[in-house]
Biopython code that builds the backbone (N, CA, C, O; Angstrom):
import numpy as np
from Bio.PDB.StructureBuilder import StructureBuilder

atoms = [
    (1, "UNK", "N", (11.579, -22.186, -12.480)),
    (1, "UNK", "CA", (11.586, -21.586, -11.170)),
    (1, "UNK", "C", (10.147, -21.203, -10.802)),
    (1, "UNK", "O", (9.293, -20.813, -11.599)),
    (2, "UNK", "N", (10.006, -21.365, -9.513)),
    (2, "UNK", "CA", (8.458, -21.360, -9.197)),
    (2, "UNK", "C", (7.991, -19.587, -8.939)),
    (2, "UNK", "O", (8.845, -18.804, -8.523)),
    (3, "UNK", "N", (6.687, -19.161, -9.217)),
    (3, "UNK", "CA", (6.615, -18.032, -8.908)),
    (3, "UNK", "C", (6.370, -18.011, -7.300)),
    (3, "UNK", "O", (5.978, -18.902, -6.546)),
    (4, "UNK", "N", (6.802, -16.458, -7.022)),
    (4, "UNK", "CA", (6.339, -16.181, -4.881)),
    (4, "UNK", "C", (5.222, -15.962, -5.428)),
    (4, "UNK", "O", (4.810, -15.665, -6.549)),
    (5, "UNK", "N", (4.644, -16.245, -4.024)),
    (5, "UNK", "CA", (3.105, -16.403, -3.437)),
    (5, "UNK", "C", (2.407, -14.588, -2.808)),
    (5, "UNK", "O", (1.251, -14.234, -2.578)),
    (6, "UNK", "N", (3.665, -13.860, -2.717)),
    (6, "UNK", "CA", (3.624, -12.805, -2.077)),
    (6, "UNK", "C", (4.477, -11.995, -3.113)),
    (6, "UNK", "O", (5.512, -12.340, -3.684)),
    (7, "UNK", "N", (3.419, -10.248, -3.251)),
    (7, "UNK", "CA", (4.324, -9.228, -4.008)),
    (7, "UNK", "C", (4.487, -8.209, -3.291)),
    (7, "UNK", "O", (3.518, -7.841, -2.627)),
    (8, "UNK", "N", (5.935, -7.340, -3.194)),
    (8, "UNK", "CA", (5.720, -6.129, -2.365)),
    (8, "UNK", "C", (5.141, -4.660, -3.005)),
    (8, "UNK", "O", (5.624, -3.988, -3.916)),
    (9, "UNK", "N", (4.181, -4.468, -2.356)),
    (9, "UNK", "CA", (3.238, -2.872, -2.642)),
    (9, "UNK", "C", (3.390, -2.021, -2.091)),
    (9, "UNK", "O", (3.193, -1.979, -0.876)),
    (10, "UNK", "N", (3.697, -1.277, -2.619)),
    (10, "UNK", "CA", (3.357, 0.606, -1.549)),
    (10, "UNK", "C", (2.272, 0.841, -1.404)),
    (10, "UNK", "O", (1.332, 0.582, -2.155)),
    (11, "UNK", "N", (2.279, 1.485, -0.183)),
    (11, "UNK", "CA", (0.841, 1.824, 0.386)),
    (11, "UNK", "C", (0.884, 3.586, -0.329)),
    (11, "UNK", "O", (1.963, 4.178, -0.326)),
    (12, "UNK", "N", (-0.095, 4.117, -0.771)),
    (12, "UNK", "CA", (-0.407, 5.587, -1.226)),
    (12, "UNK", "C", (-1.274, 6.215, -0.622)),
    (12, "UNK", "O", (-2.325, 5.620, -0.382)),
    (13, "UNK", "N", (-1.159, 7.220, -0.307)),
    (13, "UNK", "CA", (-1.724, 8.385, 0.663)),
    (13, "UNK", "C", (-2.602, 8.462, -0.345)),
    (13, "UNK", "O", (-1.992, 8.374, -1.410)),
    (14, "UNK", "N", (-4.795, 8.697, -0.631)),
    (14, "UNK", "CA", (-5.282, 9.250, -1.449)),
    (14, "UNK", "C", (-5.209, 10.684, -1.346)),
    (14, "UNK", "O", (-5.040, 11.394, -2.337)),
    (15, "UNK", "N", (-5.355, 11.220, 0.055)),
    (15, "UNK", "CA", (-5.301, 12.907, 0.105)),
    (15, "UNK", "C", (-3.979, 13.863, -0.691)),
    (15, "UNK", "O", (-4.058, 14.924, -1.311)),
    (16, "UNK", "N", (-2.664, 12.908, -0.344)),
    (16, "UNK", "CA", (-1.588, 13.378, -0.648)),
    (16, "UNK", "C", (-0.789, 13.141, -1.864)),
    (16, "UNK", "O", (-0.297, 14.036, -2.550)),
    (17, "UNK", "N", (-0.686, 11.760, -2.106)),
    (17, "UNK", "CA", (-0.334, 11.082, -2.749)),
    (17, "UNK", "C", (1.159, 10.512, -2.593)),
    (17, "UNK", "O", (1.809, 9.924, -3.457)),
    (18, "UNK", "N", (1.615, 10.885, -1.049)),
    (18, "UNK", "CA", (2.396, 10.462, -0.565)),
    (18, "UNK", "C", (2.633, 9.026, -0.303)),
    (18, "UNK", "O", (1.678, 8.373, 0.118)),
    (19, "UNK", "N", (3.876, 8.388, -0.510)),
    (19, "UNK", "CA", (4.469, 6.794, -0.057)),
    (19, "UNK", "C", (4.764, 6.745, 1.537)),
    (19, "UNK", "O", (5.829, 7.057, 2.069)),
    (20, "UNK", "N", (3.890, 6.404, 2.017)),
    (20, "UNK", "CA", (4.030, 6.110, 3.281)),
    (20, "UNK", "C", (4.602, 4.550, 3.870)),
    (20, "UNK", "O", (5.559, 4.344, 4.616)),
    (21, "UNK", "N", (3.980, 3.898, 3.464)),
    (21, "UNK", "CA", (4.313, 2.530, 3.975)),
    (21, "UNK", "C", (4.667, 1.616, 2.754)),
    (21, "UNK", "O", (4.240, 1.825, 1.618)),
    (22, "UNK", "N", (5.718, 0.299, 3.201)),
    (22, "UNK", "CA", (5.417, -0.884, 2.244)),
    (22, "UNK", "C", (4.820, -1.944, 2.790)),
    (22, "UNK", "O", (4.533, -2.119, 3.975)),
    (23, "UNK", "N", (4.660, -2.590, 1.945)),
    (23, "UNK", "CA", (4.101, -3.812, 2.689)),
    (23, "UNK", "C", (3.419, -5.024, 1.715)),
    (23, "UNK", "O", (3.133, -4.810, 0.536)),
    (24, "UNK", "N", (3.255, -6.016, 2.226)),
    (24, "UNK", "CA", (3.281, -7.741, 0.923)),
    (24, "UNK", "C", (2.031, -8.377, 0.826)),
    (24, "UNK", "O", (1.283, -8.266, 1.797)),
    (25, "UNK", "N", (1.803, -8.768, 0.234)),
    (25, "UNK", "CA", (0.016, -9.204, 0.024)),
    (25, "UNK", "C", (0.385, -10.130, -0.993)),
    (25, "UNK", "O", (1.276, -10.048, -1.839)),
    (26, "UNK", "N", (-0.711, -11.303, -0.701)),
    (26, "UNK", "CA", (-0.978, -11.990, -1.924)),
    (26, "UNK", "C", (-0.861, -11.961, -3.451)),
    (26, "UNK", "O", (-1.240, -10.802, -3.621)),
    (27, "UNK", "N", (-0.653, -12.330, -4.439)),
    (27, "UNK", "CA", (-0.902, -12.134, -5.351)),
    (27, "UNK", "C", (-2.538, -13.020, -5.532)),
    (27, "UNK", "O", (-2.630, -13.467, -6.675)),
    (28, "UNK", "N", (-3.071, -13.157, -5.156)),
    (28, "UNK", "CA", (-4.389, -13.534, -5.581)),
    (28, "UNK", "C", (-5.309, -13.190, -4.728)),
    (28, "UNK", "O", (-6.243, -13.983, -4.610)),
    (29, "UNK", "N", (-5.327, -12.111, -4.009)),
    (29, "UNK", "CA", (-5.819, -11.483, -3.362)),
    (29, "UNK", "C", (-6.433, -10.217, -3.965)),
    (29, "UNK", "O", (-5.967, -9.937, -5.069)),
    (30, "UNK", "N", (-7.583, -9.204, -3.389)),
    (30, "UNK", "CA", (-8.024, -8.091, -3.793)),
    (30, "UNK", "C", (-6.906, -6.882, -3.396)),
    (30, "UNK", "O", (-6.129, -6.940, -2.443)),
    (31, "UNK", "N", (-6.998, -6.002, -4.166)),
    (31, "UNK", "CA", (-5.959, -4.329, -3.932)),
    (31, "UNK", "C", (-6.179, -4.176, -2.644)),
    (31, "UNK", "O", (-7.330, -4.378, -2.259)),
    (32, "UNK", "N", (-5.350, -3.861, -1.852)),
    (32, "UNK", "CA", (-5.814, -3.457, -0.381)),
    (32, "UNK", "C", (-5.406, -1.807, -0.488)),
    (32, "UNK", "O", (-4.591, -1.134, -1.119)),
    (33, "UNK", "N", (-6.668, -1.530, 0.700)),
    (33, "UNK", "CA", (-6.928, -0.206, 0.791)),
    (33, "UNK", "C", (-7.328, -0.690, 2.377)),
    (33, "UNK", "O", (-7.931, -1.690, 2.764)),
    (34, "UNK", "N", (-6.635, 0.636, 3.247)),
    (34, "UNK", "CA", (-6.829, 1.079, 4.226)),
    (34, "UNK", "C", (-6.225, 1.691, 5.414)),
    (34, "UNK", "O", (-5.027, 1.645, 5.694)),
    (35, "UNK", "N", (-7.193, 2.296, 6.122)),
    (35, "UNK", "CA", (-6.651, 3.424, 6.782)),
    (35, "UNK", "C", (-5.293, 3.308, 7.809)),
    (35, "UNK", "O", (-5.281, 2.530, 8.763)),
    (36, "UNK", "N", (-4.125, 4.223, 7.457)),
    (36, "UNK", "CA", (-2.925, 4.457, 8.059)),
    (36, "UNK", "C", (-2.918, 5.604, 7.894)),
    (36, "UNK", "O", (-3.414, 6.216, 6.948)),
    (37, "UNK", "N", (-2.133, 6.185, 9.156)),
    (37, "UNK", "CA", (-1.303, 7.221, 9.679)),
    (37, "UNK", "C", (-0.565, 7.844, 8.257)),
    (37, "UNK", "O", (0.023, 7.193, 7.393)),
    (38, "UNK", "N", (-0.808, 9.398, 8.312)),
    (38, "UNK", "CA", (-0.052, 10.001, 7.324)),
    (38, "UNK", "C", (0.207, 11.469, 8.174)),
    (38, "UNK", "O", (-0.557, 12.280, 8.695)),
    (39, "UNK", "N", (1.790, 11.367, 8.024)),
    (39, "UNK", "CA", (2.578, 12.205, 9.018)),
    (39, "UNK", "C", (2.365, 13.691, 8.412)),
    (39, "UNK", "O", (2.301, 14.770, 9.000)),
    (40, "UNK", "N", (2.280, 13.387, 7.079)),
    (40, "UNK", "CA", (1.633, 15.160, 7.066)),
    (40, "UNK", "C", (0.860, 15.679, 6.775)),
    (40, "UNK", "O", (1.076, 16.642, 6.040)),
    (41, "UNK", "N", (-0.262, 15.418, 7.099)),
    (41, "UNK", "CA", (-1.747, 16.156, 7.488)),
    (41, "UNK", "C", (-1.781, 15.505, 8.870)),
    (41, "UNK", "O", (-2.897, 15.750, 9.327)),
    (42, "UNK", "N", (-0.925, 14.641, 9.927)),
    (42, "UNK", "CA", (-1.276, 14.410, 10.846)),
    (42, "UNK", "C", (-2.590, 13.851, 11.746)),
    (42, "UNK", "O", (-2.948, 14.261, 12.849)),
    (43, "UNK", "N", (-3.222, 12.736, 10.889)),
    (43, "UNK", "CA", (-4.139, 12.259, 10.683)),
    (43, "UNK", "C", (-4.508, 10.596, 9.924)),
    (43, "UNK", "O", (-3.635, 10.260, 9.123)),
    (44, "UNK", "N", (-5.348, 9.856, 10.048)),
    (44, "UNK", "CA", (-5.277, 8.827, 9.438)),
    (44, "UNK", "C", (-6.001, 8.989, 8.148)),
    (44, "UNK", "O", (-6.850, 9.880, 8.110)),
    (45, "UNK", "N", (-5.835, 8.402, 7.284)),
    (45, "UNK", "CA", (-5.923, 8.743, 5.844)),
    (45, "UNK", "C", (-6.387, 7.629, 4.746)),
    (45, "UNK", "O", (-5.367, 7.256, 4.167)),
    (46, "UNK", "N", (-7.290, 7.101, 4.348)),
    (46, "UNK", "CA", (-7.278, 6.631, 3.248)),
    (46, "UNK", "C", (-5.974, 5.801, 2.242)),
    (46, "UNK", "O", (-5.958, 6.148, 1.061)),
    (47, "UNK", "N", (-5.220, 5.048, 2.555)),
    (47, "UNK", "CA", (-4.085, 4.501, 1.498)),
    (47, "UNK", "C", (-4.263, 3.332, 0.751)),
    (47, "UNK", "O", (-4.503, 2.252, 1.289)),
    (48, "UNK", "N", (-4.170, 3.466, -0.327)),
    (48, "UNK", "CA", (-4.284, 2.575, -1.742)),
    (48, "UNK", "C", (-2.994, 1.812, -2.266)),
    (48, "UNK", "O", (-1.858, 2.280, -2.178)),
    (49, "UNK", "N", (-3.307, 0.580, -2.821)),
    (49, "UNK", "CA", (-1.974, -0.230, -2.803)),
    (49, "UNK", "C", (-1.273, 0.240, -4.342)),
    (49, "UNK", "O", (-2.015, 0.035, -5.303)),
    (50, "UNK", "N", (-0.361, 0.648, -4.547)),
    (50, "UNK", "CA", (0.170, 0.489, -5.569)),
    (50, "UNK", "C", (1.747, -0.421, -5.939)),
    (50, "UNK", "O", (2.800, -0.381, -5.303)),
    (51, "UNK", "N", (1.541, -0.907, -6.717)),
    (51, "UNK", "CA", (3.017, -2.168, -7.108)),
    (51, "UNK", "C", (4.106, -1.016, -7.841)),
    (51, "UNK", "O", (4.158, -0.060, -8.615)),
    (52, "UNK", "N", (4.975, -1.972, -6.884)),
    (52, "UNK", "CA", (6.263, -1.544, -7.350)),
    (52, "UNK", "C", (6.968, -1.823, -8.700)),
    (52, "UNK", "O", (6.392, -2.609, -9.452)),
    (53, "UNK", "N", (8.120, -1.291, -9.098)),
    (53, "UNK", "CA", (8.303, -1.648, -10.454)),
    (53, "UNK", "C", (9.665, -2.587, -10.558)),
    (53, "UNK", "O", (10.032, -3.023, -11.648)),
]
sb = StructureBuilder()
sb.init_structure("model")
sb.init_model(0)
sb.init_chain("A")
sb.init_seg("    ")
for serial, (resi, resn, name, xyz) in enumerate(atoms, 1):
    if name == "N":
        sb.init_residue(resn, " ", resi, " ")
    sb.init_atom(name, np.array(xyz, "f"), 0.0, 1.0, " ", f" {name:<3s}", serial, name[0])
structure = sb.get_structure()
């Protein structure tokens, strides 16, 4: 069976460390990082990709 081309990641709040968003990226691509909306500090924020399990 062939592997997907695409993995799903959570996006991570750095201030909070809150799960805000998901979302799919490459697997041969770099970690994505960047700025989204985080509903509680009400502000845009810094978010870091982390993989799901």
């Amino acid at each position: 069976m062939a592997k997907e081309k695409r993995e799903h990641v959570m996006m991570v709040c750095s201030e909070t460390g809150d799960i805000n968003y998901y979302t799919s990226r490459s697997r041969l691509g770099q970690k994505l990082e960047m700025m989204k909306y985080s509903p509680r500090l009400r502000r845009r924020t810094l978010h870091k990709e982390k993989r799901r399990k």
